[in-house]
C-alpha positions in Angstrom: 39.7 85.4 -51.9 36.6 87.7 -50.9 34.9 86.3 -48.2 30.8 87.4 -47.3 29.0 87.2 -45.0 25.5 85.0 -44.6 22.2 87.2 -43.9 23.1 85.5 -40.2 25.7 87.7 -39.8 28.1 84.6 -39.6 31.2 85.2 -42.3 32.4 82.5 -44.1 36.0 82.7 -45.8 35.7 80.0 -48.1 32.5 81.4 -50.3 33.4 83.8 -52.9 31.8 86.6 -53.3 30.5 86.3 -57.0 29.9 82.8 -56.8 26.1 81.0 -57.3 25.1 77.9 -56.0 24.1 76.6 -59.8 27.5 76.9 -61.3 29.1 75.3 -58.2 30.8 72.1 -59.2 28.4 70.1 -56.9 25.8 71.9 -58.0 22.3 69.7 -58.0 21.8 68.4 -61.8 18.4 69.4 -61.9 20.4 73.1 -62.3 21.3 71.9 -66.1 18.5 70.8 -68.1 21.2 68.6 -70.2 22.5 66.7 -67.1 18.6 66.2 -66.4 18.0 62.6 -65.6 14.3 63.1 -67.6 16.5 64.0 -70.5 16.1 62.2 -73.7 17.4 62.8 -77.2 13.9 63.9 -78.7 13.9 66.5 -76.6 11.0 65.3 -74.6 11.0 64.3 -70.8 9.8 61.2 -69.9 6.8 62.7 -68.2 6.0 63.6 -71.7 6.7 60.6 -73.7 4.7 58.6 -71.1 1.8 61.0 -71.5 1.9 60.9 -75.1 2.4 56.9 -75.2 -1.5 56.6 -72.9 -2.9 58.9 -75.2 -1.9 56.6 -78.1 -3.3 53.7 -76.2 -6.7 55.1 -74.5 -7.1 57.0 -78.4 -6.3 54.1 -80.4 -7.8 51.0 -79.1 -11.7 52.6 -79.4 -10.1 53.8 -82.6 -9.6 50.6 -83.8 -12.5 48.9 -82.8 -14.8 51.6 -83.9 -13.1 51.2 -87.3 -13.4 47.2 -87.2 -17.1 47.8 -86.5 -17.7 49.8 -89.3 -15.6 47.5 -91.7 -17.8 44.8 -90.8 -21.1 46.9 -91.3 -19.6 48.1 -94.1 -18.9 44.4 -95.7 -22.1 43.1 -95.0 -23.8 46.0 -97.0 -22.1 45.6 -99.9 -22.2 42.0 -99.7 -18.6 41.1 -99.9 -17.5 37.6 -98.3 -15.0 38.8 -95.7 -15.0 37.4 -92.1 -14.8 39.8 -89.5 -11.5 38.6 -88.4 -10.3 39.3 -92.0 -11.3 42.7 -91.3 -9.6 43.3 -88.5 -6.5 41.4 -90.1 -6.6 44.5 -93.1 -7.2 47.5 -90.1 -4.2 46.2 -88.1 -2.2 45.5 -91.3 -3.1 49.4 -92.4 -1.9 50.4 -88.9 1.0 49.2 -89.2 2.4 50.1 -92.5 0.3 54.0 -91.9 1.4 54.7 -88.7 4.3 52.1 -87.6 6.3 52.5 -90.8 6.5 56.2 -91.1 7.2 57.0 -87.6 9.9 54.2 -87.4 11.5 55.2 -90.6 11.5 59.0 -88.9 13.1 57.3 -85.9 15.7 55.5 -87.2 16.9 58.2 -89.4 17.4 61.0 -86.4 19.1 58.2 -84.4 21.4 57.4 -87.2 22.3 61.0 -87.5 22.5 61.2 -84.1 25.2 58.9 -83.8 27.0 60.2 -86.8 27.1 64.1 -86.3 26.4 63.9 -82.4 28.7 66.4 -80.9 31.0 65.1 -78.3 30.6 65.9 -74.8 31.4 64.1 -71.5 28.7 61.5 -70.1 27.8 62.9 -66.4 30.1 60.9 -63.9 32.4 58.9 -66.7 34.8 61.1 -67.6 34.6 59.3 -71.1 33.3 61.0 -74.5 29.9 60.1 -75.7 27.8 60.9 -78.2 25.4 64.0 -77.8 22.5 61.4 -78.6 23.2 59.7 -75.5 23.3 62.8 -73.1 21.8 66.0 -75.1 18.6 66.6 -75.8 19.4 67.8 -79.2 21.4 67.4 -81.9 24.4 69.8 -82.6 24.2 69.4 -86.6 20.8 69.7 -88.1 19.4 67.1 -90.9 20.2 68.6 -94.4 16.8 68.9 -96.4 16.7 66.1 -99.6 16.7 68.1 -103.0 13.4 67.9 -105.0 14.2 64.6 -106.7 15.9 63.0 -103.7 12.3 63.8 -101.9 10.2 62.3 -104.5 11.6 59.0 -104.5 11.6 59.5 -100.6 7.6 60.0 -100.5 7.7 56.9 -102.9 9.4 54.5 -101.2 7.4 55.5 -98.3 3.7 55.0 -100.5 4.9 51.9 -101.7 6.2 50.6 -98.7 3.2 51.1 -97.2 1.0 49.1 -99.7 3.5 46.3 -99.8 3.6 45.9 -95.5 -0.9 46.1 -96.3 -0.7 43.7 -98.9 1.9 41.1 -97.4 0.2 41.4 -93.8 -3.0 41.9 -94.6 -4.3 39.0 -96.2 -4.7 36.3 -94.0 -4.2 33.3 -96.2 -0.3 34.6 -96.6 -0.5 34.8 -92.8 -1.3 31.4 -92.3 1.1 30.1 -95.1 3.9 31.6 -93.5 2.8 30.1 -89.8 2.3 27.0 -91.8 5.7 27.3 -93.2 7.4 28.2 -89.5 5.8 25.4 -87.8 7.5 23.0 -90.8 11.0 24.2 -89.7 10.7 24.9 -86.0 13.0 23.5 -83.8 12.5 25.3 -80.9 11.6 28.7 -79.2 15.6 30.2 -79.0 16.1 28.4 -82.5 13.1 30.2 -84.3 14.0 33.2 -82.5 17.5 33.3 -84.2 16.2 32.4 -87.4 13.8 35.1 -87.7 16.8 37.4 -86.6 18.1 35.8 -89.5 15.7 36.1 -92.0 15.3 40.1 -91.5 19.0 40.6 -91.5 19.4 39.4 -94.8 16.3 41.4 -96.2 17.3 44.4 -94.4 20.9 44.1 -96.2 19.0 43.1 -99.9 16.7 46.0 -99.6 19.8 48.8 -98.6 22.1 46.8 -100.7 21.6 48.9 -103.8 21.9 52.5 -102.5 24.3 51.9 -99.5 27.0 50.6 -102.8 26.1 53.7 -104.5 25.9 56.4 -101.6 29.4 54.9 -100.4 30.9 55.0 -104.2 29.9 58.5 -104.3 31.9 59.1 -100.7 35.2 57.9 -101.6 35.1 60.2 -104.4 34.3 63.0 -102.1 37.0 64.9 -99.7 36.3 64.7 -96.4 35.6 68.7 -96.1 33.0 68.4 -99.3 29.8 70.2 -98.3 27.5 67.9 -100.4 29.0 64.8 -98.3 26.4 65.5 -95.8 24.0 65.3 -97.9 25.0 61.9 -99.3 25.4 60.4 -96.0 21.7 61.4 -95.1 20.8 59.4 -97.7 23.0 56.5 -97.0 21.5 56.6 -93.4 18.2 57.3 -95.2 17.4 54.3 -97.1 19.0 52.0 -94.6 16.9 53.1 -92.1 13.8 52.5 -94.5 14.5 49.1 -95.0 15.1 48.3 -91.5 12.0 50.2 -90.7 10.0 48.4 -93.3 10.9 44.9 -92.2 10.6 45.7 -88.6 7.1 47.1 -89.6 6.2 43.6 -91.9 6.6 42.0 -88.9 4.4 44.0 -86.8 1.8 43.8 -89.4 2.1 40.2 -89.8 2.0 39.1 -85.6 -0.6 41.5 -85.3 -2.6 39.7 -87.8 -1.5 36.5 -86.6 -2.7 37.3 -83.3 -6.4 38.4 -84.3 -5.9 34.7 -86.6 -5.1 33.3 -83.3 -7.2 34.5 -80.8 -10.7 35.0 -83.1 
């Protein structure tokens, strides 16, 4: 063991001579970005995602009442019999199968993968294996890219998820038949709560019924070393995550219209 001394003058035999203060065991964790506490699996720091989250905010609230403003103006010159509050009902039911549904399909899938093909690493101070989704910033196997016809139906599900969260949400007679139809059954705040749990559990596993039998038909059939398998299971993970996405996003739609029903 090299010992050196400090620009003091004073030697220290316990420091080696090639060693640096970062790849010291005790080292701070601000040294490695992945042991960051500011990490996130994104990739982005929490300084960042809270930036980006008052942009949405401070951005699209005038957004949205700019664009209720003009709906309004906009049904009064061509004389259509729509109440304002139905307006706002079809701009907040737009939002959320536009912008909610796409960016929580996106979500889900990356966080399914994530858990799936996350490469494992030890969580800091556990000495247990995690996934890398938990403690890495990125993931160690990338998405594979949907052939063309796999990426058709894709943007198609996506179109016509869209219109269907618009045309279920929207509308705010189907808004206030299903409040009519929750007040007939409520029993009580936990009750409902559960119910509604419920409810979307059951269309979450109708809607990914269908492709999660095929997808996993195909995988049995498949060795475990099969390149395409990959693919497959992107999919499986795919159109679960749509339907979970899509009913989460009905819902958004429909309390955000039931809110503006509500409160106008």
């Amino acid at each position: 063991m090299n010992s050196r001394p400090d620009p003091d003058g004073v030697t220290h035999p316990g420091r080696l001579s090639g060693a640096h203060p970062s790849k010291h065991p005790g080292a701070h964790p601000s040294a490695n970005p992945e042991a960051h506490p500011d990490a996130h699996p994104s990739g982005l720091s929490s300084r960042t995602r809270l930036l980006i989250t008052l942009l949405a905010v401070f951005i699209g609230i005038p957004a949205v009442l700019f664009a209720w403003i003009g709906g309004v103006l906009l049904a009064d010159a061509w004389e259509l019999e729509m109440s304002s509050t139905q307006v706002l009902a079809w701009i907040l039911a737009a939002l959320a199968g536009v912008v909610v549904w796409p960016v929580a399909l996106r979500r889900l899938r990356r966080e399914l993968w994530n858990r799936q093909y996350g490469a494992e690493v030890p969580a800091p101070g556990s000495g247990h294996l995690e996934r890398a989704a938990a403690s890495r910033p990125r993931d160690s196997r990338a998405l594979p890219a949907p052939s063309t016809g796999e990426a058709i139906v894709r943007s198609a599900i996506v179109v016509l998820g869209a219109i269907g969260i618009i045309a279920l949400s929207g509308p705010l007679d189907i808004v206030a038949a299903v409040s009519s139809a929750g007040a007939t059954v409520a029993i009580g705040p936990r009750e409902n709560g559960l119910l509604l749990q419920l409810v979307a559990v059951i269309v979450i596993l109708a809607l990914a019924a269908p492709s999660f039998l095929l997808t996993q038909r195909a995988l049995r059939r498949m060795a475990a070393d099969d390149p395409r398998r990959a693919a497959v299971e992107d999919r499986q993970n795919w159109h679960f995550a749509a339907a979970t996405a899509w009913v989460v996003s009905l819902l958004v739609g429909y309390l955000l219209s039931l809110a503006a029903l509500i409160t106008m």
